[in-house]
N, C-alpha and C positions, 0 to 999 in steps of 0.2 A: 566595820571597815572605814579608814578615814577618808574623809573626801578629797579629792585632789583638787590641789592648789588650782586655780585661774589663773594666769597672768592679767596684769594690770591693764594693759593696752586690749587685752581679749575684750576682758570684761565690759570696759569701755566700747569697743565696735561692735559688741554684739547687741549693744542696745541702739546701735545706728541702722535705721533701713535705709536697705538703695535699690534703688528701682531698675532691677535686672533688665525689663523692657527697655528705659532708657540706655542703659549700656549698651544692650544688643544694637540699638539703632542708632549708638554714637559710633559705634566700631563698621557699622552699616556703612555711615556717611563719608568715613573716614575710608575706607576698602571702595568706593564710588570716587572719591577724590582719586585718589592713589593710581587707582587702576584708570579715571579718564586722562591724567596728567601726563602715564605711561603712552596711551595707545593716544592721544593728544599730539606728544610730542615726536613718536614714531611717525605718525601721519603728516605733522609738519614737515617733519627733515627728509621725507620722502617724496614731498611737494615742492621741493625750493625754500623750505621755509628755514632758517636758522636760527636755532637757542642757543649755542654754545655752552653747550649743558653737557658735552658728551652721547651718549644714551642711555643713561641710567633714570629718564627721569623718573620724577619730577628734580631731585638732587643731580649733583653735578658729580660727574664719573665717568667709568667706564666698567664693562662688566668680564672680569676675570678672575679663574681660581687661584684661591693661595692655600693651599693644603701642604702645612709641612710642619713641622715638630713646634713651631712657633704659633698655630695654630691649639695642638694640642695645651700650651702652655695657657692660653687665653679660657679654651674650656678648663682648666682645673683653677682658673682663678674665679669663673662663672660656680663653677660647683663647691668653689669655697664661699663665695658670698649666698649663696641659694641655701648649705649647709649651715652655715652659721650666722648670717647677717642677721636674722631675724630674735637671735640669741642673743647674740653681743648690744644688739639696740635697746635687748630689755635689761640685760645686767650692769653693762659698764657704767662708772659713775658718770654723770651730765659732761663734765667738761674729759673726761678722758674719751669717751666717744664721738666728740666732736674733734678733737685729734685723730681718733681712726678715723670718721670718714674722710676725713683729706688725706690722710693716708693712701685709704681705700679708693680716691675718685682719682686721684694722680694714678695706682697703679691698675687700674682698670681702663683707663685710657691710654696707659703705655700699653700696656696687653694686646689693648686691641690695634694699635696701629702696627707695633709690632708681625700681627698675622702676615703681613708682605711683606717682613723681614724686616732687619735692623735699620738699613738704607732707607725704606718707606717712614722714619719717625720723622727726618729730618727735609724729605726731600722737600713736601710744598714749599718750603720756605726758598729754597734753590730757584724758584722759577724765573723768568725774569722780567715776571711781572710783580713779583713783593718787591717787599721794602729793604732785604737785604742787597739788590741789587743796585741800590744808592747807598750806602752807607758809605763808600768809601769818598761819594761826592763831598763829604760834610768835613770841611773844614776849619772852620771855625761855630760856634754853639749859638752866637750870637749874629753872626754874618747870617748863618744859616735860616734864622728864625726871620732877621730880617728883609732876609728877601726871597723867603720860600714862596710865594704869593708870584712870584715874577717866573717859576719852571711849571705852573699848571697847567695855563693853555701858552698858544704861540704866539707872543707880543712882544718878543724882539730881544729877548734876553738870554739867548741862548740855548739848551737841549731840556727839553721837558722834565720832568720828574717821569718814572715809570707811573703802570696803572695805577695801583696801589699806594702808593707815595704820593703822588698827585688826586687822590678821592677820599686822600684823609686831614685831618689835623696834621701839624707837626710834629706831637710828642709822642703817638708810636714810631714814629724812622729813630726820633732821637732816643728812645727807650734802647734799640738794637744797634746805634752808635757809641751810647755811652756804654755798653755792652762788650763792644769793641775798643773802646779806650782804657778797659782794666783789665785787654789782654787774654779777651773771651770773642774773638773774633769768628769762631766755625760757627754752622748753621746747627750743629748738636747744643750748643749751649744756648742760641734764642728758642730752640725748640722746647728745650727744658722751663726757659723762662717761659714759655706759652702754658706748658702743660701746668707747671708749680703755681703758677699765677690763674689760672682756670679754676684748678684743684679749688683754690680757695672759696667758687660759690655753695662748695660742699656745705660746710659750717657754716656760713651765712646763710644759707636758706634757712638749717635746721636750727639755729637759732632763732633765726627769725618768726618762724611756724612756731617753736614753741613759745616765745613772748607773746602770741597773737591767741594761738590755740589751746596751746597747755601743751605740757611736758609728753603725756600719753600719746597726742599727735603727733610730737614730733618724735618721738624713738619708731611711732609704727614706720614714718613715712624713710625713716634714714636708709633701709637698703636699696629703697627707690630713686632718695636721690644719690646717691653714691655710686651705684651702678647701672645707669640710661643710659639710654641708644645716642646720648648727645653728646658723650664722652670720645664716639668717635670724629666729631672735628673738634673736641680739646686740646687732641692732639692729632696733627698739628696745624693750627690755624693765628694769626694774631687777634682774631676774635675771641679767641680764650683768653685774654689778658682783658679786651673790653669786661668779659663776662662778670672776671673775678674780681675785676675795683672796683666796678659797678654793682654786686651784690654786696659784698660790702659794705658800700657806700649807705646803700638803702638798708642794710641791718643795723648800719649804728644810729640812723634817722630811728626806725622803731625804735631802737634801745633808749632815745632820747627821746621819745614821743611818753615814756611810761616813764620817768623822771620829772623831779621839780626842783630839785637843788644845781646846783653849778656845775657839777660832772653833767649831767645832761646838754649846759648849754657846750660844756667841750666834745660830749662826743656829737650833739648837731654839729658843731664847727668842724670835726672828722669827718661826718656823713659830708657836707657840702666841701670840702676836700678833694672829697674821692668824687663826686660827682663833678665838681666842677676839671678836674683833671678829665672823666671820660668827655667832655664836651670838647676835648684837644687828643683826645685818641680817635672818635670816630661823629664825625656830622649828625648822624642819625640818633647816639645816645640824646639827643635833646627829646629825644619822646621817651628817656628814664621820667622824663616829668612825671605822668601820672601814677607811676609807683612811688614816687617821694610825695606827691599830695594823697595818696589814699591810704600809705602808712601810717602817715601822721594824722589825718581826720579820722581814720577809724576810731582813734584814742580823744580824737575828741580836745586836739590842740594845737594849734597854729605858732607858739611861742620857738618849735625847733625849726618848722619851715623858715621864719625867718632870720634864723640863728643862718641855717644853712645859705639861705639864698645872698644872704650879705659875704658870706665866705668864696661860695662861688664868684660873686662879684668880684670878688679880691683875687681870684687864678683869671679872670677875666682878663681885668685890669692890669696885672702884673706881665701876661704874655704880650697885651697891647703895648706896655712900656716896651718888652722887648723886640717888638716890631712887628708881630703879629697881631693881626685883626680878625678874630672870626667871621663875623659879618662878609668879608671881602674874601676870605677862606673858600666860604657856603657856597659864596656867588661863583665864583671861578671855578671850582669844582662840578658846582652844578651843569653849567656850562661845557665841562667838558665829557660829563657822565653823557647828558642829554646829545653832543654832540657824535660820540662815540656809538661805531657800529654796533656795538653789543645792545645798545639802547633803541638806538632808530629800528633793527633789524628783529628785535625779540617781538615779538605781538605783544599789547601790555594785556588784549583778552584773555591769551591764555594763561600768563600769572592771575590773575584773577584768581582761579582756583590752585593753579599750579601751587605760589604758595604756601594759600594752607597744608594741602599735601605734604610738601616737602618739612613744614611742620610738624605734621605730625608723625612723618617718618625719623624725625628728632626725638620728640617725645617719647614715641611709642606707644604701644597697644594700651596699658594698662592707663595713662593718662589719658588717652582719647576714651577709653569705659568710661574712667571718673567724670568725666566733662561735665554731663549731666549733673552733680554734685552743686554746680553753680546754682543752678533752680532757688538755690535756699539765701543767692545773696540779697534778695530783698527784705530778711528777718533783719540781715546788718542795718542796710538804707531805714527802716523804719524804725529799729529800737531806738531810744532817747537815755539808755544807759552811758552815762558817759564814766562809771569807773574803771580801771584798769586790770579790772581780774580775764586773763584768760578765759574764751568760748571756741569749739572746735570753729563755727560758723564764719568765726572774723577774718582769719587766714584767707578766705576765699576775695578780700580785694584784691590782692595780687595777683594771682591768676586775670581775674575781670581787668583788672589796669593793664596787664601782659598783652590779653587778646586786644584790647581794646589800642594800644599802641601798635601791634603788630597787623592790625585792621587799617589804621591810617598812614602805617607806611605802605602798604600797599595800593590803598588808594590814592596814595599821593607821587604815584609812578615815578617815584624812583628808586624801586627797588624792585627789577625782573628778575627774579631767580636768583640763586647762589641762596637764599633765605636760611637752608639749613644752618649755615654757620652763621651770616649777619643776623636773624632774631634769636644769636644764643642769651642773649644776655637779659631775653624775657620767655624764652620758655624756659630757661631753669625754676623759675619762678611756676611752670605750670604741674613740675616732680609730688609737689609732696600731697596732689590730688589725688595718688591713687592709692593713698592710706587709706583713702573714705570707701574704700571697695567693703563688700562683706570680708570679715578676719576669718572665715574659711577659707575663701578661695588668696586671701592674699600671698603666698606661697604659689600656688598656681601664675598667680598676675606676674608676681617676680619674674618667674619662669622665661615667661613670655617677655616678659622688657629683655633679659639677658639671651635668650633665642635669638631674640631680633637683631641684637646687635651682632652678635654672631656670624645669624646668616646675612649682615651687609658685610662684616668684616671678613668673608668669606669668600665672597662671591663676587667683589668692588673695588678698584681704586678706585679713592674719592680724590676730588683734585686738591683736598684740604688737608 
């Protein structure tokens, strides 16, 4: 009788042990988080105490059903990637499967916001506290830049920028202006670009995983990150557009990190492109920093860091020409974060945990198992390897960089809650850890990522 084939990626994780106890007690800590964040936040808003969270905590909601044929459509898009994802990752060629998953992550996120009907894809963006409620302010591109700094707080120059508009950079209001100026003016076509522009950290992760890890890591990890529970604020949030130029930005940094010729020094000049643009979409991107230093040192080269950092200088400099100052951005925004009820009024103790929770209700089940996986980043820190051949192990800075940014925004209070969608742009980065599960149960893990999203997409309006 002939033997049956293996698969390649099989073969590979079944010579990986993972420490099932550790799983058990990451999923432990994570069900402790979850559930004190819940009856936490219950207890607060029952005491006088205010999160503006809705009640769905630890995430911002509310909790209501939406069972209707749109519903059903999101399960047979769950039971097409559960049937086949795991197929398609092992046969399609490299670069055609990094086409489906963006494919795949755009319409798993449309699916799922879709569950509340047509009208819930586009509404967050309706509020009128985003950024489409100023677009119609903007009248000139250059007026506007130059005296955005004068509508954050109240100092004499007339009606504020909304929340939203006033807590960011400039260049996402102007992203959904210029939007508006080629005659794409409804809240269906910025939702599109949120989703289309999210979709994009699909491919950059998975690229990025396999220049770090090898090719076998990155096909296991693809239905995981294609289809996570963080697809439902992809769509629709403008934090899905930070997500996707900023993963991005950090996959052409490694791509440039494993080069020595000239293309390398242009896709560093691309990576700091994109990065130095998320420093004008959102305040906070300035902690992509340590996914751009631990891409590139992993490889054991500083030459694209400063390819990059000189580029960014130059979207610096160039917004400064046109009358915008970051530096004085930070300041006036911070100012009006910290001054604003939502800040004074949240407790910053209970994000303390809050947070991570809502994290990892982002994630999902099967990343919070892998977590444990990290254990082994100290073989990276210690080896003195410095060639360029793929190891499953190296992958794992990003994740450690992810947590590790996402730890110091918190501690640096100014980030109460809403986390679910503001740390999308570093827990995408924590998807492709639940490849390293055992390859029996990875089919089970799936399962469970796509459950989950389900039952929030079921049970939730999320306010994103």
């Amino acid at each position: 009788m002939a033997k049956e084939r293996v698969p390649s990626h099989t073969r590979f994780f079944s010579r990986v042990s993972f420490p099932w106890g550790a799983s058990g007690v990451a999923i432990g800590v994570a069900v402790l988080l979850v559930g004190s964040a819940a009856l936490g936040g219950l207890w607060l808003s029952h005491h006088g105490g205010r999160l503006y969270l809705g009640n769905t905590y630890p995430v911002r909601g509310s909790y209501e059903w939406h069972l209707s044929a749109w519903l059903a459509a999101a399960l047979a898009v769950a039971a097409g990637v559960l049937s086949y994802g795991f197929r398609l990752s092992r046969v399609l060629p490299w670069r055609r499967l990094l086409g489906v998953s963006y494919v795949g992550a755009a319409v798993w996120a449309l699916a799922l916001a879709l569950v509340a009907g047509p009208a819930a894809v586009a509404r967050p963006l309706t509020d009128h506290t985003e950024y489409l409620h100023d677009v119609a302010r903007v009248q000139g591109i250059g007026a506007y830049l130059r005296t955005f700094t004068w509508h954050i707080v109240d100092i004499g120059h007339g009606p504020l920028w909304t929340t939203h508009v006033s807590g960011h950079p400039p260049l996402v209001t102007l992203l959904f202006v210029l939007l508006s100026r080629v005659g794409l003016p409804q809240p269906g076509w910025a939702a599109a670009l949120c989703v289309l522009t999210g979709a994009a950290a699909a491919p950059a992760v998975l690229s990025t995983t396999r220049l770090l890890a090898g090719e076998q890591r990155a096909r296991a990890a693809a239905p995981f990150v294609v289809a996570a529970p963080v697809a439902l604020w992809i769509a629709t949030s403008a934090d899905a557009i930070f997500t996707g130029v900023s993963a991005v930005g950090i996959c052409a940094l490694a791509h440039a990190a494993g080069r020595l010729d000239r293309e390398g020094d242009v896709l560093a000049g691309l990576g700091g492109l994109a990065l130095g643009g998320c420093l004008f979409l959102s305040y906070g991107l300035v902690l992509l920093a340590p996914l751009a230093v631990a891409v590139v040192a992993v490889r054991r080269r500083i030459r694209p860091l400063l390819v990059a950092a000189i580029t960014v200088g130059a979207v610096v400099a160039a917004f400064a020409a046109a009358g915008f100052w970051w530096l004085d951005g930070l300041h006036l925004a911070s100012r009006r974060v910290i001054d604003g009820p939502a800040h004074q009024e949240r407790p910053w103790g209970y994000f303390l945990f809050a947070n991570p929770a809502a994290v990892a209700v982002a994630a999902g089940p099967a990343v919070v198992a892998a977590l444990p996986r990290l254990s082994r980043l100290h073989r990276i820190l210690r080896t003195r390897r410095g060639d360029g051949a793929p190891r499953p192990d190296r992958f794992l800075v990003l994740p450690a960089a992810s947590l590790l940014a996402m730890a110091v925004a918190t501690l640096s209070d100014m980030s109460r809650g809403e986390v679910e969608r503001i740390y999308l742009p570093w827990t995408v980065w924590l998807l492709p850890l639940a490849a390293a599960l055992p390859v029996n149960a990875l089919r089970g893990w799936l399962a469970a990522q796509l459950g989950w999203a389900l039952l929030i997409a079921a049970t939730t309006t999320l306010s994103w």
